[in-house]
PDB file with one MODEL, atoms N, CA, C and O in Angstrom:
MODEL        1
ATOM      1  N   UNK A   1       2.459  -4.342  -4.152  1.00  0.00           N
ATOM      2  CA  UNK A   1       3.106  -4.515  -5.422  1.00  0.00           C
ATOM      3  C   UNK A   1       2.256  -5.435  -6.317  1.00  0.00           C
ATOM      4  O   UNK A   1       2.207  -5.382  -7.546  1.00  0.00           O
ATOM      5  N   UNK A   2       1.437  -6.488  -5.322  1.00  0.00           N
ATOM      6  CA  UNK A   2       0.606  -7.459  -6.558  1.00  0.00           C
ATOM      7  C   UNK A   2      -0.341  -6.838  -7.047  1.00  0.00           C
ATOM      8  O   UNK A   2      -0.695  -6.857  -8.227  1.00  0.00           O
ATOM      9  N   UNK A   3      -1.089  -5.900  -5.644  1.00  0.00           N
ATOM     10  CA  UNK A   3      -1.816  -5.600  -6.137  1.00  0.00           C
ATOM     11  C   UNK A   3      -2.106  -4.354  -7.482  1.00  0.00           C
ATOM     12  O   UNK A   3      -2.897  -4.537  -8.407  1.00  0.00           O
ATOM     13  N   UNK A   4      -1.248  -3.097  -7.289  1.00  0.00           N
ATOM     14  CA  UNK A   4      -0.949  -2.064  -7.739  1.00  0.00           C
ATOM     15  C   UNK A   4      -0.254  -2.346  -9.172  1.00  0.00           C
ATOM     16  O   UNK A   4      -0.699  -1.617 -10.058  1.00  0.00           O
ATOM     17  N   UNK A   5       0.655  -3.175  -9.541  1.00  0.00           N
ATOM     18  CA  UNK A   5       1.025  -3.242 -10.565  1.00  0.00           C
ATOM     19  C   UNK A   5       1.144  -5.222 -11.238  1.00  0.00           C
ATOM     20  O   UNK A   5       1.035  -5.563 -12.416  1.00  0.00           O
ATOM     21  N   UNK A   6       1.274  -5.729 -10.584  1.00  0.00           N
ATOM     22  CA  UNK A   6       1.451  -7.015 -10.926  1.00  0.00           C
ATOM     23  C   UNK A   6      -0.033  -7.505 -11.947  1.00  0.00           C
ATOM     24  O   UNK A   6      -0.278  -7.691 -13.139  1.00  0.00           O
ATOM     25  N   UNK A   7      -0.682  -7.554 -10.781  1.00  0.00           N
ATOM     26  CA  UNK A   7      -1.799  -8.288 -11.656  1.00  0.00           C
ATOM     27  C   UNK A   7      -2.610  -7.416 -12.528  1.00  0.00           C
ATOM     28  O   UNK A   7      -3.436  -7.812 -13.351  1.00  0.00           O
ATOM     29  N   UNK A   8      -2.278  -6.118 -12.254  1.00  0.00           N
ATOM     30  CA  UNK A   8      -3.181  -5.041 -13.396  1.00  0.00           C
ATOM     31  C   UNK A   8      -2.776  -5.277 -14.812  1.00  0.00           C
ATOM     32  O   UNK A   8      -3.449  -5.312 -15.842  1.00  0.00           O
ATOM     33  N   UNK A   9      -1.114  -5.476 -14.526  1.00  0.00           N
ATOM     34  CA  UNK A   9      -0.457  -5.397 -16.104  1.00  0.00           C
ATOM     35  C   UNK A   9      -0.646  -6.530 -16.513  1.00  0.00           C
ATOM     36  O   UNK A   9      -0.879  -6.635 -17.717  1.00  0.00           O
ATOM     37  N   UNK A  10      -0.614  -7.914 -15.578  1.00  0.00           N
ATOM     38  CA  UNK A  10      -1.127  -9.292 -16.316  1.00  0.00           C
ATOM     39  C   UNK A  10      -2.323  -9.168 -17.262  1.00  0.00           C
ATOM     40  O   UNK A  10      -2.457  -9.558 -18.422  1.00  0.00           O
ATOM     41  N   UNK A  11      -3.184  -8.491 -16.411  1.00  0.00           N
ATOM     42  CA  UNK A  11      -4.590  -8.471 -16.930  1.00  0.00           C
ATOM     43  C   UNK A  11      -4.529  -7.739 -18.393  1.00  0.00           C
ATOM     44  O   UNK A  11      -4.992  -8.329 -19.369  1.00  0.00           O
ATOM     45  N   UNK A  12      -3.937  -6.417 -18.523  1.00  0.00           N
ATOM     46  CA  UNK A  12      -3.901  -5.812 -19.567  1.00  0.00           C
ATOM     47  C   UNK A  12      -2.795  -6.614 -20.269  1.00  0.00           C
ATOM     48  O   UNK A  12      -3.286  -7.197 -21.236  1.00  0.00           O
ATOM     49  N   UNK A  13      -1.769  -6.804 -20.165  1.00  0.00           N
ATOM     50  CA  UNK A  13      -1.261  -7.931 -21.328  1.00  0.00           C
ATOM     51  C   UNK A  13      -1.910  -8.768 -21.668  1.00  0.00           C
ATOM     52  O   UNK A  13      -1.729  -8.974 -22.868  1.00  0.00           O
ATOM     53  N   UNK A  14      -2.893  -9.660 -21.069  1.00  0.00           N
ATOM     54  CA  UNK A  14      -3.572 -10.608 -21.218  1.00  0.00           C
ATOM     55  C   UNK A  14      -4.443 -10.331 -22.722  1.00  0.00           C
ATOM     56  O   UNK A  14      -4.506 -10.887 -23.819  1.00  0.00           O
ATOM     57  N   UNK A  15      -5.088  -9.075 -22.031  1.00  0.00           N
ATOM     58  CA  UNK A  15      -6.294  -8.296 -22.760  1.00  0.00           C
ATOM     59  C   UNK A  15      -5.690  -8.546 -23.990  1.00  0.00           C
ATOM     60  O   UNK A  15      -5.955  -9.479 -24.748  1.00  0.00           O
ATOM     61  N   UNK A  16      -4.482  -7.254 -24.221  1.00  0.00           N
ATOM     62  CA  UNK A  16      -4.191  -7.629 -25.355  1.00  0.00           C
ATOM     63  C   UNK A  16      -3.366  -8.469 -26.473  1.00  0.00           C
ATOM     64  O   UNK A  16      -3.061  -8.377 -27.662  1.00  0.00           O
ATOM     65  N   UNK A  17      -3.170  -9.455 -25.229  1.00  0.00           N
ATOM     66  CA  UNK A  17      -2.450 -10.958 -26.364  1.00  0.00           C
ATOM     67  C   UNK A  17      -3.633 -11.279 -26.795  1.00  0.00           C
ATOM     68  O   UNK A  17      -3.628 -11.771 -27.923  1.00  0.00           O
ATOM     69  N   UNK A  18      -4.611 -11.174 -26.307  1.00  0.00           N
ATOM     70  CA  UNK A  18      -5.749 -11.921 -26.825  1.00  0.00           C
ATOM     71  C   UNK A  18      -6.746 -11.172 -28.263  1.00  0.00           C
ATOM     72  O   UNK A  18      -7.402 -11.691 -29.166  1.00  0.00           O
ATOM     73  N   UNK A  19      -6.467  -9.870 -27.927  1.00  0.00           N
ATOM     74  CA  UNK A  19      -7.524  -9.349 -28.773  1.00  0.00           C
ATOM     75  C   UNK A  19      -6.215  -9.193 -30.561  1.00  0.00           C
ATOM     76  O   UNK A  19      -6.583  -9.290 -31.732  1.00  0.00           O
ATOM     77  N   UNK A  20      -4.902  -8.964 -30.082  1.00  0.00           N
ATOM     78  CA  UNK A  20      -3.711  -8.435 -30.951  1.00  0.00           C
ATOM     79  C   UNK A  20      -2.614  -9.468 -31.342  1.00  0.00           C
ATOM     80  O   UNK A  20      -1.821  -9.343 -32.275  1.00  0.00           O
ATOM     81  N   UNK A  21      -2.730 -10.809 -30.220  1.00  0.00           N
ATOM     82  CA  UNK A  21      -1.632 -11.433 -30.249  1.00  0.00           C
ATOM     83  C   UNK A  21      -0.585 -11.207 -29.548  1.00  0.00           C
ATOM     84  O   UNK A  21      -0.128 -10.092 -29.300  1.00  0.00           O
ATOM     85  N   UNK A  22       0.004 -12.628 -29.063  1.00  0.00           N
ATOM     86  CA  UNK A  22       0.819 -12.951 -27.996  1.00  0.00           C
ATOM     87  C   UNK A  22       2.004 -11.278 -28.143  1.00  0.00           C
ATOM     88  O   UNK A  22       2.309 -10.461 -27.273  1.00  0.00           O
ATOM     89  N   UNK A  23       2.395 -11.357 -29.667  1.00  0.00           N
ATOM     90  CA  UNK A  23       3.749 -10.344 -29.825  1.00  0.00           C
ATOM     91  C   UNK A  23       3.797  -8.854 -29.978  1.00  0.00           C
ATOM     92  O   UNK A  23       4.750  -8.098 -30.168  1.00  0.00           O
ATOM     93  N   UNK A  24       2.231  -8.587 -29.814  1.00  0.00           N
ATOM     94  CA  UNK A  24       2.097  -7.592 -29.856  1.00  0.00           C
ATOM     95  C   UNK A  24       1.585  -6.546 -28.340  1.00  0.00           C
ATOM     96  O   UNK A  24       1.145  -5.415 -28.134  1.00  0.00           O
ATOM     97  N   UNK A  25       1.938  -7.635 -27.628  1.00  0.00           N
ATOM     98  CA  UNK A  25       1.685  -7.551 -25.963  1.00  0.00           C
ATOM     99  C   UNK A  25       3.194  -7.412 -25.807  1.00  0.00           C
ATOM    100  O   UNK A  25       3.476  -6.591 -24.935  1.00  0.00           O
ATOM    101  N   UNK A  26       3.860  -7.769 -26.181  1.00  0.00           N
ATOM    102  CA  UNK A  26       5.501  -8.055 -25.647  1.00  0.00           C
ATOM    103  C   UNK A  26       6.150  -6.919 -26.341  1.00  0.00           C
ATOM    104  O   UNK A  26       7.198  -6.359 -26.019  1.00  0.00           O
ATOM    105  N   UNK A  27       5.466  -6.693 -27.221  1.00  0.00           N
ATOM    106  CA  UNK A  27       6.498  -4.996 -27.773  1.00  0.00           C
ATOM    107  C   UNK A  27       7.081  -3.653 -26.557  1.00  0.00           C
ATOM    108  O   UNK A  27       6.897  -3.386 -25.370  1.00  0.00           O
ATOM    109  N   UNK A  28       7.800  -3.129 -27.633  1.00  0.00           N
ATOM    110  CA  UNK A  28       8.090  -2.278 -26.313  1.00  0.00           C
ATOM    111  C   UNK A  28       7.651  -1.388 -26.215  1.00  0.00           C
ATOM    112  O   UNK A  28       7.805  -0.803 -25.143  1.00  0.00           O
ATOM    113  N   UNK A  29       6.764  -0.699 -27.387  1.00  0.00           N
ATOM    114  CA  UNK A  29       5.928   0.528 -27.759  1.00  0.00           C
ATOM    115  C   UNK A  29       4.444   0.168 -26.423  1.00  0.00           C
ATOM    116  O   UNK A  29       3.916   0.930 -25.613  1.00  0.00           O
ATOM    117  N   UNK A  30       4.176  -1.407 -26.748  1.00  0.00           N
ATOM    118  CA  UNK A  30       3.260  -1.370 -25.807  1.00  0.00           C
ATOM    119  C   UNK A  30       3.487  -1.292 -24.021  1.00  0.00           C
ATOM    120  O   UNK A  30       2.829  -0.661 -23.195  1.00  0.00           O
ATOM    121  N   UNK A  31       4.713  -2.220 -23.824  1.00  0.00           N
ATOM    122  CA  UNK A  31       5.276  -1.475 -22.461  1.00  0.00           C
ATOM    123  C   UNK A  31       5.588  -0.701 -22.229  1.00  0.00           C
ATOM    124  O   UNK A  31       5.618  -0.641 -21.000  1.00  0.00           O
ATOM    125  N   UNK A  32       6.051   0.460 -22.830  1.00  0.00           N
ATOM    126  CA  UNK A  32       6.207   1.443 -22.408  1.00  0.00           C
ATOM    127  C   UNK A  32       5.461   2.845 -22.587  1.00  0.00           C
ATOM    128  O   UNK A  32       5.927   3.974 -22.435  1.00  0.00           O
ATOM    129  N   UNK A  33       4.314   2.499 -22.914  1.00  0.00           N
ATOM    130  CA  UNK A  33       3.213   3.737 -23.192  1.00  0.00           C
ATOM    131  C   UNK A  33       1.899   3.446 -22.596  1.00  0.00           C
ATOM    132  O   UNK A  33       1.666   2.381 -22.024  1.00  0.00           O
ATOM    133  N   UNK A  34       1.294   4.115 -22.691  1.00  0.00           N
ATOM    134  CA  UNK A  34      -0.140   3.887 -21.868  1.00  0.00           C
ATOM    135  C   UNK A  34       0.046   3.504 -20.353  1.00  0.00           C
ATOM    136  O   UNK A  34       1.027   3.552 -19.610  1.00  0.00           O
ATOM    137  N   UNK A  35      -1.389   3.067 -20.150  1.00  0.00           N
ATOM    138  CA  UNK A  35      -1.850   2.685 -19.246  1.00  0.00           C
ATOM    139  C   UNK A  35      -0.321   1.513 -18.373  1.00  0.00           C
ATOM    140  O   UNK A  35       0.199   1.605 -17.261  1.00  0.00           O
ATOM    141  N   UNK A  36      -0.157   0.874 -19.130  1.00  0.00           N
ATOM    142  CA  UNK A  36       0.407  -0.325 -18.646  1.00  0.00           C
ATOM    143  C   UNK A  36       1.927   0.291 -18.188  1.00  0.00           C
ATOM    144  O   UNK A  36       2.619  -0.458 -17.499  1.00  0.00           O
ATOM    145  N   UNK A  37       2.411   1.486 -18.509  1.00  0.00           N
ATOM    146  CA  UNK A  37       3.848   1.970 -18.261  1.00  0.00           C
ATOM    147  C   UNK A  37       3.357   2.739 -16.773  1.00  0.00           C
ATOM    148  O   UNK A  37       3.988   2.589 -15.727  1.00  0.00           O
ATOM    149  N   UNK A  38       2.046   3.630 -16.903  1.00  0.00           N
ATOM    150  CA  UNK A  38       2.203   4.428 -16.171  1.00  0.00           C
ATOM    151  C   UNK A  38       2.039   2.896 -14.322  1.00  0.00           C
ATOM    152  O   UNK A  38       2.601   2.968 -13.229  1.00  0.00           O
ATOM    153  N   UNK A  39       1.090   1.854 -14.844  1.00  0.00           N
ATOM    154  CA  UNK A  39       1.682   0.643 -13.685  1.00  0.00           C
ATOM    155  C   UNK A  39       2.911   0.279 -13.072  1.00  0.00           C
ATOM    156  O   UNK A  39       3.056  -0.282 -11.986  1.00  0.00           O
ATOM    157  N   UNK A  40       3.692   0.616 -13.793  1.00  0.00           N
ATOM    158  CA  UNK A  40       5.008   0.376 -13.620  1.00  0.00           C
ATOM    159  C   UNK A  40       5.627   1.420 -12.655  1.00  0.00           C
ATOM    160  O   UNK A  40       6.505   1.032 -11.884  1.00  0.00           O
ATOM    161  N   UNK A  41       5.167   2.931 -12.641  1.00  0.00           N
ATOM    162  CA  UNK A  41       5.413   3.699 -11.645  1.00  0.00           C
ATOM    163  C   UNK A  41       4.691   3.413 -10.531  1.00  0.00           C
ATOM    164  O   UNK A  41       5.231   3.739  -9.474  1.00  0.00           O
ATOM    165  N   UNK A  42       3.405   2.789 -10.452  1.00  0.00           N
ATOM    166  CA  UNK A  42       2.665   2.581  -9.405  1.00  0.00           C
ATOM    167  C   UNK A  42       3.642   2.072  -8.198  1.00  0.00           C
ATOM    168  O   UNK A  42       3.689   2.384  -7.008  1.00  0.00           O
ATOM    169  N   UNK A  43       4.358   1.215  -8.944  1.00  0.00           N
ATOM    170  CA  UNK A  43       4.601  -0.160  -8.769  1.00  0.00           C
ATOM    171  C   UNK A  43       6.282   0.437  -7.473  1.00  0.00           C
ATOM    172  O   UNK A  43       6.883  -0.393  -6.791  1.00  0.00           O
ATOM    173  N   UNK A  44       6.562   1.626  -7.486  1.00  0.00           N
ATOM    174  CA  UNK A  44       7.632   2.268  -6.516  1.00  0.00           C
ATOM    175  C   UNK A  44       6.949   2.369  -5.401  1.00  0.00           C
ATOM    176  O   UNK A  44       7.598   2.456  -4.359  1.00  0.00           O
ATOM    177  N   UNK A  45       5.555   2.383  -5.345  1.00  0.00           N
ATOM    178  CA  UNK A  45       5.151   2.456  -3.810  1.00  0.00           C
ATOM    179  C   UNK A  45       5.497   1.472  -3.200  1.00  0.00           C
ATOM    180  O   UNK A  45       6.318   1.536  -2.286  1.00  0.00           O
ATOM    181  N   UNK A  46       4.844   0.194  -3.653  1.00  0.00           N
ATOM    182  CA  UNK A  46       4.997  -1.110  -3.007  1.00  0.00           C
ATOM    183  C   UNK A  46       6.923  -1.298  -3.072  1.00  0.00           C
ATOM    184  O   UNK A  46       7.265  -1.971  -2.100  1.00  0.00           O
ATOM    185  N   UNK A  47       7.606  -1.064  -3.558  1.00  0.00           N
ATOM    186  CA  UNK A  47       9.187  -1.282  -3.864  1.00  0.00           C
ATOM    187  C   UNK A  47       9.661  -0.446  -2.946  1.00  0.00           C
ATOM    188  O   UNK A  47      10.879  -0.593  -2.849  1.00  0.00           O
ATOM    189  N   UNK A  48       9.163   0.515  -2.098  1.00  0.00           N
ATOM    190  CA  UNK A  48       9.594   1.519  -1.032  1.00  0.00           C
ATOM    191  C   UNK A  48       9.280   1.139  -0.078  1.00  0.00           C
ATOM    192  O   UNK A  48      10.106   1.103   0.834  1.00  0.00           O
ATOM    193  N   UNK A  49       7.983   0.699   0.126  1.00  0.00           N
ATOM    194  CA  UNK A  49       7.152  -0.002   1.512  1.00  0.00           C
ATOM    195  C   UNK A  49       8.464  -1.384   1.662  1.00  0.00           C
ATOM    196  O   UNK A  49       9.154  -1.618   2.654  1.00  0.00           O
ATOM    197  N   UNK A  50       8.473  -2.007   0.521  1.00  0.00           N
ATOM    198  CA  UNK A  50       9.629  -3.544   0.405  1.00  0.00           C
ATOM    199  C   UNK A  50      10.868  -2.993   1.467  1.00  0.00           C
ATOM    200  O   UNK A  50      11.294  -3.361   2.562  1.00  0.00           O
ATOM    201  N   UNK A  51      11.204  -1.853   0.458  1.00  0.00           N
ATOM    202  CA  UNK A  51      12.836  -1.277   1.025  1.00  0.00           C
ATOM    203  C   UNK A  51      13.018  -0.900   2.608  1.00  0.00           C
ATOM    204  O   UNK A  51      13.953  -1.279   3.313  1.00  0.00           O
ATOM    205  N   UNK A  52      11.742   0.064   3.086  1.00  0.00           N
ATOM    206  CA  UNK A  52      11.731   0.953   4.226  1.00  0.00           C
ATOM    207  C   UNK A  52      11.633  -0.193   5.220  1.00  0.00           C
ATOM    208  O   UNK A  52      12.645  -0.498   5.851  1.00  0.00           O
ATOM    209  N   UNK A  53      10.555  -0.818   5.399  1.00  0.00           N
ATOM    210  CA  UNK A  53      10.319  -2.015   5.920  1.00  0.00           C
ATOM    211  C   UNK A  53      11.111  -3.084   6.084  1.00  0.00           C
ATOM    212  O   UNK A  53      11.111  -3.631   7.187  1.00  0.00           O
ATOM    213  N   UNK A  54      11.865  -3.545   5.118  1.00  0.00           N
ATOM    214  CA  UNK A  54      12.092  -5.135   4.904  1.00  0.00           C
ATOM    215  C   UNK A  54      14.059  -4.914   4.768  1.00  0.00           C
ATOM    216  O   UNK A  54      14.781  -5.556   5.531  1.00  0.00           O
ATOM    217  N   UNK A  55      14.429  -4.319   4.119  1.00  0.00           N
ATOM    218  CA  UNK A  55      16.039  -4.360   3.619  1.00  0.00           C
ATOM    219  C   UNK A  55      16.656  -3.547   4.337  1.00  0.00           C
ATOM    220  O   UNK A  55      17.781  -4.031   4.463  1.00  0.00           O
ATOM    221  N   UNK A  56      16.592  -2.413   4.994  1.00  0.00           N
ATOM    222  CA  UNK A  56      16.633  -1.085   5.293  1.00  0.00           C
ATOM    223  C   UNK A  56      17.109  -1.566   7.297  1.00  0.00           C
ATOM    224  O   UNK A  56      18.022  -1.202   8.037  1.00  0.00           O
ATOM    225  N   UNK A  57      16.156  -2.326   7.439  1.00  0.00           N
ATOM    226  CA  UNK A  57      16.324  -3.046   8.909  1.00  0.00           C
ATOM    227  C   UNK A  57      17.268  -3.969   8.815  1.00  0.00           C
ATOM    228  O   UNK A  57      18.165  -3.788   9.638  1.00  0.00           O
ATOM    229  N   UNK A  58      17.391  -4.751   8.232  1.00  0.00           N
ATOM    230  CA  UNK A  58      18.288  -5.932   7.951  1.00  0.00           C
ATOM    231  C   UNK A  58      19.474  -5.657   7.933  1.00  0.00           C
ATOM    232  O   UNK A  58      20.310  -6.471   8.326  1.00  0.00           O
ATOM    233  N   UNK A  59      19.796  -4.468   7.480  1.00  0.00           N
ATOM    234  CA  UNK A  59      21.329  -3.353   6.553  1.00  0.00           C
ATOM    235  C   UNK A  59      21.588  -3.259   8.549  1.00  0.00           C
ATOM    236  O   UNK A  59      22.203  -4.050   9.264  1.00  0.00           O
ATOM    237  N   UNK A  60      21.054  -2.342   8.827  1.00  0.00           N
ATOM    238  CA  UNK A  60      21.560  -1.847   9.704  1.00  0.00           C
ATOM    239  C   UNK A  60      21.621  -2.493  10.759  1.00  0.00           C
ATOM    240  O   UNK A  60      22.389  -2.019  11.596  1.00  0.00           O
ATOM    241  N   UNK A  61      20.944  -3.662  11.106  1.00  0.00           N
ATOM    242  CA  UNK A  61      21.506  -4.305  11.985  1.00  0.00           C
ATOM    243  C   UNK A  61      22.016  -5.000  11.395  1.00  0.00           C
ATOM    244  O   UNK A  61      21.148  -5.782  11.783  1.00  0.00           O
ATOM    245  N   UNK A  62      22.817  -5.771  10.569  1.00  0.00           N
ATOM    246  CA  UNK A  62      24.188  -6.290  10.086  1.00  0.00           C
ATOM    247  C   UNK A  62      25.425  -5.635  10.805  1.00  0.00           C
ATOM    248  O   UNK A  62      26.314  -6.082  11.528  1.00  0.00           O
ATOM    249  N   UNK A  63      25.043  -4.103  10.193  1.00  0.00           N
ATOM    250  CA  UNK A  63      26.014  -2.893  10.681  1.00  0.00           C
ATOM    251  C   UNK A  63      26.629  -2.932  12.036  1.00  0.00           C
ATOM    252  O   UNK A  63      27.823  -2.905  12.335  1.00  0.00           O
ATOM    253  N   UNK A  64      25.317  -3.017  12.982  1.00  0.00           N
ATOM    254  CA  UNK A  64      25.458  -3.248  14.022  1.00  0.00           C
ATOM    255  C   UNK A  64      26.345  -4.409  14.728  1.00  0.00           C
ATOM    256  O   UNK A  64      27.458  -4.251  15.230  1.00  0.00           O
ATOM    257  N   UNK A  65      25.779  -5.319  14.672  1.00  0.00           N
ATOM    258  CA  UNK A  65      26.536  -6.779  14.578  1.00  0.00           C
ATOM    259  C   UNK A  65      28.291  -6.845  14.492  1.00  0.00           C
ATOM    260  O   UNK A  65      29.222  -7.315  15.146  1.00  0.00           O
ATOM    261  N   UNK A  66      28.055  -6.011  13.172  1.00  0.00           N
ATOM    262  CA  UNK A  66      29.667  -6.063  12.272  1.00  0.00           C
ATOM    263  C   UNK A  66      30.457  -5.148  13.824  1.00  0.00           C
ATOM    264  O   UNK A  66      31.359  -5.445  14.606  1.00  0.00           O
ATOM    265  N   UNK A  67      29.872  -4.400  13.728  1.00  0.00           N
ATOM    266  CA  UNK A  67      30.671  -3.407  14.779  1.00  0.00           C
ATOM    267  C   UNK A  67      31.064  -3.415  16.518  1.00  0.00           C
ATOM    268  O   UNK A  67      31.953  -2.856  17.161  1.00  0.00           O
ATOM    269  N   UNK A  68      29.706  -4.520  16.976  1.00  0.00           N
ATOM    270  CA  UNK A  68      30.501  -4.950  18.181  1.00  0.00           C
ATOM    271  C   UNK A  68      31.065  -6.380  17.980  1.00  0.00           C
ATOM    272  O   UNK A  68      31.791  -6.822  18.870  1.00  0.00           O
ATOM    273  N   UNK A  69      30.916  -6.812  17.366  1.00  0.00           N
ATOM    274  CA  UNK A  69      32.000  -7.656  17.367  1.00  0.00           C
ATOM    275  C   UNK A  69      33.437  -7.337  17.040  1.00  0.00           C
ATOM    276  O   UNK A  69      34.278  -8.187  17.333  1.00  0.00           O
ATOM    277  N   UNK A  70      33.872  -6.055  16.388  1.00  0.00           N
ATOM    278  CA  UNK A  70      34.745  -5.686  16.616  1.00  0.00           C
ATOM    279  C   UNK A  70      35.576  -5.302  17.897  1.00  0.00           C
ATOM    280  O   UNK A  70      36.763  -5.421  18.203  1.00  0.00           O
ATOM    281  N   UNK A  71      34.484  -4.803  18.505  1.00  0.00           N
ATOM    282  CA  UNK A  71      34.791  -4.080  20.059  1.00  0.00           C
ATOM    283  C   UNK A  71      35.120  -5.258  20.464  1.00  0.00           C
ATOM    284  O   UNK A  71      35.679  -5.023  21.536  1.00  0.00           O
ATOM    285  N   UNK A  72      35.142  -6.783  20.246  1.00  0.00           N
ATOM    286  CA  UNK A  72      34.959  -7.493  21.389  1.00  0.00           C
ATOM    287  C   UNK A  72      36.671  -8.052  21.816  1.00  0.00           C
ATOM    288  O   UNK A  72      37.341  -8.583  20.931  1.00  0.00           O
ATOM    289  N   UNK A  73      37.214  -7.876  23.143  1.00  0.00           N
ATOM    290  CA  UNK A  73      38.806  -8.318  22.587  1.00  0.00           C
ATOM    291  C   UNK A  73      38.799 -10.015  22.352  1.00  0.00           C
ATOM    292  O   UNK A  73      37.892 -10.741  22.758  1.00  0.00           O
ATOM    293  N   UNK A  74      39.797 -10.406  21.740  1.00  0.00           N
ATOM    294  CA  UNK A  74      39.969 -11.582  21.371  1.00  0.00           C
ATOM    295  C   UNK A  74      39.807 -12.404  22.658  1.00  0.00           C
ATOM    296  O   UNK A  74      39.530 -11.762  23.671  1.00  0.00           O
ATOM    297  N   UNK A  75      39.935 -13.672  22.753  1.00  0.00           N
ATOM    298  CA  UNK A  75      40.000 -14.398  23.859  1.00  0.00           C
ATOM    299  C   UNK A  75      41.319 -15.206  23.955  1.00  0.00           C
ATOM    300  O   UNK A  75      41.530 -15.931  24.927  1.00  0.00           O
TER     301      UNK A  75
ENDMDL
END
C-alpha cells in the first residue's frame, strides 16, 4: 500500500503543489483524474492483501471463540 499508492501520490502532489500551488494539488479535478486517481485503484491490492491476511483471520476466530464458549455448560 506504501509502496503502490502512498508515496507515489505524495510525490505527485508534491510535484504539483510545487510547480501550481499548495490548492491546486488539493482540488478534486486533480484527485480524481490522471495519473494520481488511477493510484488510488492500485492501492485495492495492498487493501486486499490487508483484508485476506490480517482482518479476515481475526473475524473468524472471534467466531470461533464466540461459539465454544457457548457450548461450554455453566459451572
Amino acid at each position: 500500500m506504501i509502496l503502490l499508492d502512498l508515496f507515489p501520490g505524495g510525490v505527485l502532489q508534491l510535484w504539483d503543489s510545487i510547480a501550481h500551488g499548495y490548492w491546486h494539488a488539493r482540488r478534486l479535478t486533480f484527485l480524481m483524474g490522471g495519473l494520481y486517481h488511477k493510484l488510488e485503484w492500485v492501492r485495492m491490492v495492498g487493501d486486499m492483501i490487508f483484508i485476506l491476511v490480517g482482518a479476515v483471520p481475526i473475524a473468524l476466530g472471534v467466531l470461533r471463540s464466540m461459539g465454544k464458549r457457548d457450548a461450554v455448560p455453566p459451572a
